[in-house]
mmCIF entry with sequence, helices, sheets and N, C-alpha, C, O atoms, coordinates in Angstrom:
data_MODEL
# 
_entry.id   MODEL 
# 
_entity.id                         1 
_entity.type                       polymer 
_entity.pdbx_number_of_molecules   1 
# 
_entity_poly.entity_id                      1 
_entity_poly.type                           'polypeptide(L)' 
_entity_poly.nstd_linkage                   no 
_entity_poly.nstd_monomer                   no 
_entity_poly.pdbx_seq_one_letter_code       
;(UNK)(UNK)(UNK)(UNK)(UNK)(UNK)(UNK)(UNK)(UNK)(UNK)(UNK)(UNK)(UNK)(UNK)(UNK)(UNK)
(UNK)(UNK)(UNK)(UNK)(UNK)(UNK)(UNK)(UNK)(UNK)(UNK)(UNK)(UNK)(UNK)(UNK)(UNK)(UNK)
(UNK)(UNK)(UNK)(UNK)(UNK)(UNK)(UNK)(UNK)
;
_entity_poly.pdbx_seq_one_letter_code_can   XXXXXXXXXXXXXXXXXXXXXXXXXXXXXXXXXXXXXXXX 
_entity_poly.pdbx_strand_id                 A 
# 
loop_
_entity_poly_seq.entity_id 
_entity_poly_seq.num 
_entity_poly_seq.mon_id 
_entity_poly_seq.hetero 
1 1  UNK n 
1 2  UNK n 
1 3  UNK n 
1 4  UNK n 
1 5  UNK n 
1 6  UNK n 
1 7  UNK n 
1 8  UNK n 
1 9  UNK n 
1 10 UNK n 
1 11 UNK n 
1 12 UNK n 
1 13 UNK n 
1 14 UNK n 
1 15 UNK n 
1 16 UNK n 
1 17 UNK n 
1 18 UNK n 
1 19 UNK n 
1 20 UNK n 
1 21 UNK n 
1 22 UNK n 
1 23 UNK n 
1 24 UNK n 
1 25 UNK n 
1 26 UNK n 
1 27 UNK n 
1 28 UNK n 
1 29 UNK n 
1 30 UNK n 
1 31 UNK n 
1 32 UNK n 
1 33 UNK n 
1 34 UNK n 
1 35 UNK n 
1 36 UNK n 
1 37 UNK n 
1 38 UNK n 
1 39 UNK n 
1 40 UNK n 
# 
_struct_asym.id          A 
_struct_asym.entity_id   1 
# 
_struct_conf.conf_type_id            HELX_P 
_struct_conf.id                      HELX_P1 
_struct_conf.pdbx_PDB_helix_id       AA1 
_struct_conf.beg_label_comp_id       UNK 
_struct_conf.beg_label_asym_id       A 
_struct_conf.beg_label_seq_id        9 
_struct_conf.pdbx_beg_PDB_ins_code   ? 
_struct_conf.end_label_comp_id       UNK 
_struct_conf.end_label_asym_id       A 
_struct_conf.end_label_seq_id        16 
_struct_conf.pdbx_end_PDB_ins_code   ? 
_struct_conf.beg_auth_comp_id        UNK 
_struct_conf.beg_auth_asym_id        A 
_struct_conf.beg_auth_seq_id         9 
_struct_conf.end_auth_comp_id        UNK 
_struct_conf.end_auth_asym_id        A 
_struct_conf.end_auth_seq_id         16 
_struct_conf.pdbx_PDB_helix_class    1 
_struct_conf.details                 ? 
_struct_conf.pdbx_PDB_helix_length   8 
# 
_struct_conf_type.id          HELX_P 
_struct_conf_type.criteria    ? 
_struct_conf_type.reference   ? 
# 
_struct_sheet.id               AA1 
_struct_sheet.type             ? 
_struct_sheet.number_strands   2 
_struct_sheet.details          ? 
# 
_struct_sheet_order.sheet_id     AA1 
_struct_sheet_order.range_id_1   1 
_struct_sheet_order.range_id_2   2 
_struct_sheet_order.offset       ? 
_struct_sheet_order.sense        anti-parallel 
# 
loop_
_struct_sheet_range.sheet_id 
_struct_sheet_range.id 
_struct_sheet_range.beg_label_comp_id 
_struct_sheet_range.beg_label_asym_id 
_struct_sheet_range.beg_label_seq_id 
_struct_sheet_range.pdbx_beg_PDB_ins_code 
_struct_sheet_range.end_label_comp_id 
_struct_sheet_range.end_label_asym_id 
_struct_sheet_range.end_label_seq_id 
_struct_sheet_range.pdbx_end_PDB_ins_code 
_struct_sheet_range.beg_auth_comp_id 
_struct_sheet_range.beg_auth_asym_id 
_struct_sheet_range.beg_auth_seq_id 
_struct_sheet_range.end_auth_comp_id 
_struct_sheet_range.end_auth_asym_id 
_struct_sheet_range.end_auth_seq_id 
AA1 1 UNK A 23 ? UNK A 27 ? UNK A 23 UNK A 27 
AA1 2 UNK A 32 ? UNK A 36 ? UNK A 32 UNK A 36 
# 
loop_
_atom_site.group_PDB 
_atom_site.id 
_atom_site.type_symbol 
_atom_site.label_atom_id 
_atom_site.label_alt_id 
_atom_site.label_comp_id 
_atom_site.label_asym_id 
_atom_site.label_entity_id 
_atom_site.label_seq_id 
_atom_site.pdbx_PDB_ins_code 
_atom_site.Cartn_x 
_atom_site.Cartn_y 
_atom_site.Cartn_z 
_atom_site.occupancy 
_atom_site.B_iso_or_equiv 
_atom_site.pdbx_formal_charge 
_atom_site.auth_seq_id 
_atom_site.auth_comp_id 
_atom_site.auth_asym_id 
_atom_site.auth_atom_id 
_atom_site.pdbx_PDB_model_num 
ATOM 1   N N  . UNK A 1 1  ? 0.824   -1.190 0.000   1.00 0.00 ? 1  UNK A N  1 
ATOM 2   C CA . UNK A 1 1  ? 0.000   0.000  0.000   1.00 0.00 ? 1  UNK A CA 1 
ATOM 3   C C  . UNK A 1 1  ? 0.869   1.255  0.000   1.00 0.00 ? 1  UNK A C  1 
ATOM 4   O O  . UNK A 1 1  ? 0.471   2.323  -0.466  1.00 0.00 ? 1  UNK A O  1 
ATOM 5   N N  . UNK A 1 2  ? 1.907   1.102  0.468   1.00 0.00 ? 2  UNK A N  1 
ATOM 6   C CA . UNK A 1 2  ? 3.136   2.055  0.967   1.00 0.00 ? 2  UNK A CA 1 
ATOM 7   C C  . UNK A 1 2  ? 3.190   2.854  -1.162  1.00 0.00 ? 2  UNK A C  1 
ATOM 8   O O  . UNK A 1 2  ? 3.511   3.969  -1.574  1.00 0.00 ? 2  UNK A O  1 
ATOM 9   N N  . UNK A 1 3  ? 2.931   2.174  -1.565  1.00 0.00 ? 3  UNK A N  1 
ATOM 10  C CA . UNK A 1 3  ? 4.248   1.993  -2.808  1.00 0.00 ? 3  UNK A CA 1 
ATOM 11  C C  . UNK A 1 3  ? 2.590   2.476  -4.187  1.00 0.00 ? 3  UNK A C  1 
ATOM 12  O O  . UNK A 1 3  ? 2.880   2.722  -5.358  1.00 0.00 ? 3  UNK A O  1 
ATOM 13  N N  . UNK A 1 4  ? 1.325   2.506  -3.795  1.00 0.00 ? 4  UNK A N  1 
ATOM 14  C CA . UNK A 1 4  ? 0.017   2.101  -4.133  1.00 0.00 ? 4  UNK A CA 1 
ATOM 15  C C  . UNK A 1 4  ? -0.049  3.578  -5.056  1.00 0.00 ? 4  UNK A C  1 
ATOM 16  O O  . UNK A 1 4  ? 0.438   4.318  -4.201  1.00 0.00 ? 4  UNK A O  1 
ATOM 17  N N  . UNK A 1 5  ? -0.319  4.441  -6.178  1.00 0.00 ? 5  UNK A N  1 
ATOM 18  C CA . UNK A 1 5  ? 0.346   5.693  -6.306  1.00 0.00 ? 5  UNK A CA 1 
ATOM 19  C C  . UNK A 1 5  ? -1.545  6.553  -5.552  1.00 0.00 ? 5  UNK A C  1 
ATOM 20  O O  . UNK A 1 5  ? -2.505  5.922  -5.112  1.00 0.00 ? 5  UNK A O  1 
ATOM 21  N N  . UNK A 1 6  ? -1.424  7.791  -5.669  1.00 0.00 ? 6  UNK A N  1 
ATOM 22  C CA . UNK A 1 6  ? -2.718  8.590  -4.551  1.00 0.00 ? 6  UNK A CA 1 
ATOM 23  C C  . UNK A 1 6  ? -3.571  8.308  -6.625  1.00 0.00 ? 6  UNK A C  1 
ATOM 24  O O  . UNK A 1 6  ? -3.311  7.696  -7.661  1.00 0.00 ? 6  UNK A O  1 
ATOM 25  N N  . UNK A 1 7  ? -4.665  9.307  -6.031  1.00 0.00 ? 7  UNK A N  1 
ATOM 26  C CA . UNK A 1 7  ? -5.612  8.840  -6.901  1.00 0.00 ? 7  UNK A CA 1 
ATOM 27  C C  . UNK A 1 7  ? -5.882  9.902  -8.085  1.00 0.00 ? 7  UNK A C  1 
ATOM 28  O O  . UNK A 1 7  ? -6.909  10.000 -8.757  1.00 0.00 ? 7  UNK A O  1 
ATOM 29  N N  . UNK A 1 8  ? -4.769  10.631 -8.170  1.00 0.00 ? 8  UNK A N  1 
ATOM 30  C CA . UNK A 1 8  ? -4.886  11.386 -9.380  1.00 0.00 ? 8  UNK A CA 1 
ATOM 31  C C  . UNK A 1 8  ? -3.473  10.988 -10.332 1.00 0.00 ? 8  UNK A C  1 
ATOM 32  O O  . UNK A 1 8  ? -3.354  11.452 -11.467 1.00 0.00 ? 8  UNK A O  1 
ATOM 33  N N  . UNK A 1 9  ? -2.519  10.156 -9.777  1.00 0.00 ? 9  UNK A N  1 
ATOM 34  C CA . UNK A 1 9  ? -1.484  9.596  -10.043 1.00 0.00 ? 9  UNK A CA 1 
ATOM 35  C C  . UNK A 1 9  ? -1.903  8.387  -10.834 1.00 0.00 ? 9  UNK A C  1 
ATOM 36  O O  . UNK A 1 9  ? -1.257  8.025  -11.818 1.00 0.00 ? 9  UNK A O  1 
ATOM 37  N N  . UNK A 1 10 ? -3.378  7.527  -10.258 1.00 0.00 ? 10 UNK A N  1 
ATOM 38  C CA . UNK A 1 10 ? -3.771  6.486  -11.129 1.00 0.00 ? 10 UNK A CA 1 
ATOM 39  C C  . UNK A 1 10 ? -4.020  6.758  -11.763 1.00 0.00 ? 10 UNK A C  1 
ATOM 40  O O  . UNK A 1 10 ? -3.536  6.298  -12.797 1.00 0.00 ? 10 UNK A O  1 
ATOM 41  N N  . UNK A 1 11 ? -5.211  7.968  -11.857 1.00 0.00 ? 11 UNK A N  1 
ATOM 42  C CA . UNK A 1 11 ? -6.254  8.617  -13.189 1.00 0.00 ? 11 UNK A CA 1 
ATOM 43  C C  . UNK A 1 11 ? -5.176  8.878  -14.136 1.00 0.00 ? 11 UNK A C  1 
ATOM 44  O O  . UNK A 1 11 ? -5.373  8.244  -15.173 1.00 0.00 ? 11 UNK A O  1 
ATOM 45  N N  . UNK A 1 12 ? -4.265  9.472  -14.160 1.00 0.00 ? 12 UNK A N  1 
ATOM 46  C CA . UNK A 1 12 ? -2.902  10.025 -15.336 1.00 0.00 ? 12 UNK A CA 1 
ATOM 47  C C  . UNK A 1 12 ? -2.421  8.564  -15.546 1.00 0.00 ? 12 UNK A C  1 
ATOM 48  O O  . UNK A 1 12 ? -2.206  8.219  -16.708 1.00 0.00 ? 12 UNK A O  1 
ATOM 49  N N  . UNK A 1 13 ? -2.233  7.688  -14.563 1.00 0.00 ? 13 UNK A N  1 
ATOM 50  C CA . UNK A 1 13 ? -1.825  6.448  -15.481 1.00 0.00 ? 13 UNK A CA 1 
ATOM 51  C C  . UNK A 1 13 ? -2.725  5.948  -16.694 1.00 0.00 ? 13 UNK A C  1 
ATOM 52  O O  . UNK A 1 13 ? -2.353  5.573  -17.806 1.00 0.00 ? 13 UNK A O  1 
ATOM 53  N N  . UNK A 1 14 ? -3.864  6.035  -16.234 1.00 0.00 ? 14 UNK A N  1 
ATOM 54  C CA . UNK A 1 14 ? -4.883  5.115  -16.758 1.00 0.00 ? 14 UNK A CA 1 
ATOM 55  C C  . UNK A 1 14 ? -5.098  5.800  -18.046 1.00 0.00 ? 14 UNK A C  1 
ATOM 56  O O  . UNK A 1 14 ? -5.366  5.037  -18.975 1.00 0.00 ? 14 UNK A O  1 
ATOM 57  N N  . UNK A 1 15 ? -5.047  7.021  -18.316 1.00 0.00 ? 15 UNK A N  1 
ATOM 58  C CA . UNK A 1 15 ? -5.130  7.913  -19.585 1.00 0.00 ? 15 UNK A CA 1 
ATOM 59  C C  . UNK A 1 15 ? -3.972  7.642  -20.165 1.00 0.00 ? 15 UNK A C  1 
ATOM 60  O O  . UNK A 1 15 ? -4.086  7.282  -21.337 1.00 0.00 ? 15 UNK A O  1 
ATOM 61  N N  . UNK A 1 16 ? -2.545  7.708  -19.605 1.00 0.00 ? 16 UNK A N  1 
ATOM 62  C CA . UNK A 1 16 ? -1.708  7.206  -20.731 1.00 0.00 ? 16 UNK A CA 1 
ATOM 63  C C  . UNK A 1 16 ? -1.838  6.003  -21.438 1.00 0.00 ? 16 UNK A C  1 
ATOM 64  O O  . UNK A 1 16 ? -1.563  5.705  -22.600 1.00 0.00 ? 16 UNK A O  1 
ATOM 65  N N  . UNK A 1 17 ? -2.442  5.201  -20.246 1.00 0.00 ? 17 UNK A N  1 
ATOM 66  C CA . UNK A 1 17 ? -2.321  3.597  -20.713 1.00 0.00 ? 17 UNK A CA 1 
ATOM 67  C C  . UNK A 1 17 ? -3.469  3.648  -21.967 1.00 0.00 ? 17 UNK A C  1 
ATOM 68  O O  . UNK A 1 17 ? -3.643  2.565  -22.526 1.00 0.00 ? 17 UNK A O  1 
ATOM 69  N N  . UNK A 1 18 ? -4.185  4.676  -22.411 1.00 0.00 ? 18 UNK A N  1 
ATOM 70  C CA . UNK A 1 18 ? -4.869  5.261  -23.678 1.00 0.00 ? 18 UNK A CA 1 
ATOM 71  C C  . UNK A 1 18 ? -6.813  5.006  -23.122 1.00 0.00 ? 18 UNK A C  1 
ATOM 72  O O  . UNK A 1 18 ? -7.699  5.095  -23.972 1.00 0.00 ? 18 UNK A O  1 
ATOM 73  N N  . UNK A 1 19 ? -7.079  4.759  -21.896 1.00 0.00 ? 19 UNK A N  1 
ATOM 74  C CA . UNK A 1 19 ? -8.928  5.018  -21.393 1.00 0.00 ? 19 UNK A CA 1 
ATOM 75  C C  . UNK A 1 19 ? -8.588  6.695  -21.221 1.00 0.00 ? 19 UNK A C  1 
ATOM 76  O O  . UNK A 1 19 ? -7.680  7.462  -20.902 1.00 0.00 ? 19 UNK A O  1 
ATOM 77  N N  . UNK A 1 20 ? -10.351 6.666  -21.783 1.00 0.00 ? 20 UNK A N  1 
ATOM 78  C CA . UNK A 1 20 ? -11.083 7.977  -21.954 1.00 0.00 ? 20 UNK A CA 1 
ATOM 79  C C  . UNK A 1 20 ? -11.550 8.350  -20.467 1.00 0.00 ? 20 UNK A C  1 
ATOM 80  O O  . UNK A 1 20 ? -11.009 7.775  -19.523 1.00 0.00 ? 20 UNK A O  1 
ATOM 81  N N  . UNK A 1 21 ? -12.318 9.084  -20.300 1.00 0.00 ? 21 UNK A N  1 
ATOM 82  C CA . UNK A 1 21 ? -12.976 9.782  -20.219 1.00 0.00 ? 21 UNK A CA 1 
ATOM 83  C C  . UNK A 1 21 ? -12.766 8.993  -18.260 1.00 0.00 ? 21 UNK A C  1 
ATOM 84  O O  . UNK A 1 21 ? -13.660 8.584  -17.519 1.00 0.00 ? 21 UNK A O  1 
ATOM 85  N N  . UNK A 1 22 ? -11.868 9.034  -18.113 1.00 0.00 ? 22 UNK A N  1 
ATOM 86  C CA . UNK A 1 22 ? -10.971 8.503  -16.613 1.00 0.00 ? 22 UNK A CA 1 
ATOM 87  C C  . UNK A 1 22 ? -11.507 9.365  -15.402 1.00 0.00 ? 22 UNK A C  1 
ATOM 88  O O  . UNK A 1 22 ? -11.244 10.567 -15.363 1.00 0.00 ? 22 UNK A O  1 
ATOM 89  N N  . UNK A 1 23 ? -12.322 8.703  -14.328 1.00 0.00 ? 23 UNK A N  1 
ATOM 90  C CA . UNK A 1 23 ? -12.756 9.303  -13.145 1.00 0.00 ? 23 UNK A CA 1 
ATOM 91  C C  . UNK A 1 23 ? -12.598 8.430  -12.082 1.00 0.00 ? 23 UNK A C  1 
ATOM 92  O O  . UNK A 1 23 ? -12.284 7.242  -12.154 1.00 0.00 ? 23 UNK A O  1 
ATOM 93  N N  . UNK A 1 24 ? -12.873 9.201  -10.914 1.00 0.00 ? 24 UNK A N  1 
ATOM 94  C CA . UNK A 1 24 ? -12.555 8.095  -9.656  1.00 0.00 ? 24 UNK A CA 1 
ATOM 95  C C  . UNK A 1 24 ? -13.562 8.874  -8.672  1.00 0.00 ? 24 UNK A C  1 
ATOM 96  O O  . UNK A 1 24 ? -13.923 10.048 -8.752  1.00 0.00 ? 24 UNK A O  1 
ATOM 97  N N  . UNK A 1 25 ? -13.965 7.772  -7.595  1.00 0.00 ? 25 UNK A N  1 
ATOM 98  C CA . UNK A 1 25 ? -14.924 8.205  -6.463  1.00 0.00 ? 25 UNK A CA 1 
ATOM 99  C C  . UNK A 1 25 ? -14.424 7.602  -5.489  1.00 0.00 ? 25 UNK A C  1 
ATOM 100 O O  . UNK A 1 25 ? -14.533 6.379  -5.397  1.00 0.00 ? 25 UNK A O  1 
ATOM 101 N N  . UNK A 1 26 ? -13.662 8.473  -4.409  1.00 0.00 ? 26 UNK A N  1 
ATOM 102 C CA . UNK A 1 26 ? -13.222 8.222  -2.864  1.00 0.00 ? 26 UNK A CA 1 
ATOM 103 C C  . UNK A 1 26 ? -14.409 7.678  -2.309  1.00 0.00 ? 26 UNK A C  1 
ATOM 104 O O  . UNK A 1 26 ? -15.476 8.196  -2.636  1.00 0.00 ? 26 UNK A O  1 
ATOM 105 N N  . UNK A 1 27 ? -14.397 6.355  -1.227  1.00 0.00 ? 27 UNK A N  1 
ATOM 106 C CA . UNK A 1 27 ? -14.926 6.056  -0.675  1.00 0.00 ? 27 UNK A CA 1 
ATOM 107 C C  . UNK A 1 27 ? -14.450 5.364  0.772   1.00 0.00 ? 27 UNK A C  1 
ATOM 108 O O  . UNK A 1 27 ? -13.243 5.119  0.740   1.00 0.00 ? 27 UNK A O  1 
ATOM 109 N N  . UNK A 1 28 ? -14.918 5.085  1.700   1.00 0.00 ? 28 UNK A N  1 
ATOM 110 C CA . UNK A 1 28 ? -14.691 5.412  3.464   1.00 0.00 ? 28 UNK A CA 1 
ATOM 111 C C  . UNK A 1 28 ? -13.596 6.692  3.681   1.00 0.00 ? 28 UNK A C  1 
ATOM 112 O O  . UNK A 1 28 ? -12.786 6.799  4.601   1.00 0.00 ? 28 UNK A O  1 
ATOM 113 N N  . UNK A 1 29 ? -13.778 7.459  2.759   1.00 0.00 ? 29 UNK A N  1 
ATOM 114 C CA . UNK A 1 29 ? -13.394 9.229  3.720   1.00 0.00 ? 29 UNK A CA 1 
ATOM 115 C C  . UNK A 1 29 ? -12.302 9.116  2.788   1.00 0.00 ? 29 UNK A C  1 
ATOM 116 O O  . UNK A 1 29 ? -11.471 9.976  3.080   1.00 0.00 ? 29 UNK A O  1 
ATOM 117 N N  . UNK A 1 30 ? -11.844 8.258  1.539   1.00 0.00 ? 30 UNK A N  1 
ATOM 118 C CA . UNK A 1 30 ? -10.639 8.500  0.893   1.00 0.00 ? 30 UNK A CA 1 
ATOM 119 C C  . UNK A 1 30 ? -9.539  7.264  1.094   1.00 0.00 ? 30 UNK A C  1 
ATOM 120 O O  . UNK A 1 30 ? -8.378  7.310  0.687   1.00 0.00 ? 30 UNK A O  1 
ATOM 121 N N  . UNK A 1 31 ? -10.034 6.360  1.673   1.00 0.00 ? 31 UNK A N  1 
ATOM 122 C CA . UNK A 1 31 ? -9.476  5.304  1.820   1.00 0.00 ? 31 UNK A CA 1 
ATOM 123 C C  . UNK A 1 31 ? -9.325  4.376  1.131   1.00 0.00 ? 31 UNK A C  1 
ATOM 124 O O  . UNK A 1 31 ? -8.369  3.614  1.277   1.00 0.00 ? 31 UNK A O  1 
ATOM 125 N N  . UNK A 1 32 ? -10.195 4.232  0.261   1.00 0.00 ? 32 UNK A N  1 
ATOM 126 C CA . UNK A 1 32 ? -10.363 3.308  -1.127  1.00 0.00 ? 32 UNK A CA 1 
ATOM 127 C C  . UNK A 1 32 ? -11.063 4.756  -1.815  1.00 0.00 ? 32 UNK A C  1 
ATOM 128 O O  . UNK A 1 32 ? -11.604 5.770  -1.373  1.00 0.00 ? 32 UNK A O  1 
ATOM 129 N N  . UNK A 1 33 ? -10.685 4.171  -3.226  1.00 0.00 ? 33 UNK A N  1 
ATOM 130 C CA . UNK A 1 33 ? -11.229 4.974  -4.596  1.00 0.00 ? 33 UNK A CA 1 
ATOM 131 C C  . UNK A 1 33 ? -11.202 3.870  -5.566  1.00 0.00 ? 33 UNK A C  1 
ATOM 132 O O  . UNK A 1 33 ? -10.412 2.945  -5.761  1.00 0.00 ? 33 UNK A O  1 
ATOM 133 N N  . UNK A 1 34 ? -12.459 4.298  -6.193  1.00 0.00 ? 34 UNK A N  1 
ATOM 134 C CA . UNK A 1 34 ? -12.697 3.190  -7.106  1.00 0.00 ? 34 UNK A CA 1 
ATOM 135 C C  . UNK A 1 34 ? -12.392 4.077  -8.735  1.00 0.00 ? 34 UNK A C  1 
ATOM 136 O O  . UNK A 1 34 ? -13.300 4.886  -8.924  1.00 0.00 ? 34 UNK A O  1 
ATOM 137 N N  . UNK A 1 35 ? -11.806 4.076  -9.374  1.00 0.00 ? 35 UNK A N  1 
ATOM 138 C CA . UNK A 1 35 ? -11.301 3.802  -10.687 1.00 0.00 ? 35 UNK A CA 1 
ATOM 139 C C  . UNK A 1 35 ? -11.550 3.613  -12.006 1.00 0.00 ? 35 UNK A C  1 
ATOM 140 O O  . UNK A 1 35 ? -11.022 2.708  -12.653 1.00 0.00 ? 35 UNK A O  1 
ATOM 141 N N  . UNK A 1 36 ? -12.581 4.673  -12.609 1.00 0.00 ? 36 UNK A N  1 
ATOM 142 C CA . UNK A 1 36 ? -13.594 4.159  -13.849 1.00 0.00 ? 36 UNK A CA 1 
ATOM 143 C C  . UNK A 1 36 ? -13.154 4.697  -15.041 1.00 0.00 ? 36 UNK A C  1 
ATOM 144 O O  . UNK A 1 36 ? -13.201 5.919  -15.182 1.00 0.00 ? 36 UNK A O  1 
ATOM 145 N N  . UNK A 1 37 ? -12.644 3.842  -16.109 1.00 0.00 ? 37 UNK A N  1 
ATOM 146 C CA . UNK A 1 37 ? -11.903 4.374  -17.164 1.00 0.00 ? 37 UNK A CA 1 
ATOM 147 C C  . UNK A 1 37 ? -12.786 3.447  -18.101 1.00 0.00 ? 37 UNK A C  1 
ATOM 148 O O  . UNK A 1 37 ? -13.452 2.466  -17.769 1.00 0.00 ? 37 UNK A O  1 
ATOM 149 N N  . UNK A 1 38 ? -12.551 4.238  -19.873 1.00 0.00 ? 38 UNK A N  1 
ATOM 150 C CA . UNK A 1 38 ? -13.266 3.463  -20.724 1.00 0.00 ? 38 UNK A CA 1 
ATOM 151 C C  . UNK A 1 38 ? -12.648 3.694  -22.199 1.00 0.00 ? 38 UNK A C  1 
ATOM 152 O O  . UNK A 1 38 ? -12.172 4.784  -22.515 1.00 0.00 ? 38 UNK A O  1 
ATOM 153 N N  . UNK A 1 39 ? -12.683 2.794  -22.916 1.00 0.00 ? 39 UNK A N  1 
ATOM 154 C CA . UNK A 1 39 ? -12.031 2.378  -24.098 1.00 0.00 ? 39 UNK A CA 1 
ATOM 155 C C  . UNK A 1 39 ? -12.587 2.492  -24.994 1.00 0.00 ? 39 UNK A C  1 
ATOM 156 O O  . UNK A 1 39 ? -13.472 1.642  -25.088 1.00 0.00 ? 39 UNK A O  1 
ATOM 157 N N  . UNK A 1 40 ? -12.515 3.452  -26.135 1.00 0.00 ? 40 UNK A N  1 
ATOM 158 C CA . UNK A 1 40 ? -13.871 2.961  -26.887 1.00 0.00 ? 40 UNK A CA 1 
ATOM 159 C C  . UNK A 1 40 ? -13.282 2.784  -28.326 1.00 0.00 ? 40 UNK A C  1 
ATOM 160 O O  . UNK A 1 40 ? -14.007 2.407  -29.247 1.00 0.00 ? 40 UNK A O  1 
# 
């Protein structure tokens, strides 16, 4: 988790890795974020 990147660090991964339209929703106060990217 140490090493896990924060959640605007994923969103920029996930757009290079070439998904659109890349969002995320913190959930228990920011403790988990869930990750919604799409390919089209």
């Amino acid at each position: 988790i140490r090493r896990h990147p924060d959640q605007e660090t994923l969103k920029e991964m996930m757009l290079s890795a070439g998904l659109e339209d890349v969002s995320y929703h913190n959930l228990s106060g920011g403790v988990v974020a869930l990750h919604v990217g799409f390919r089209y």
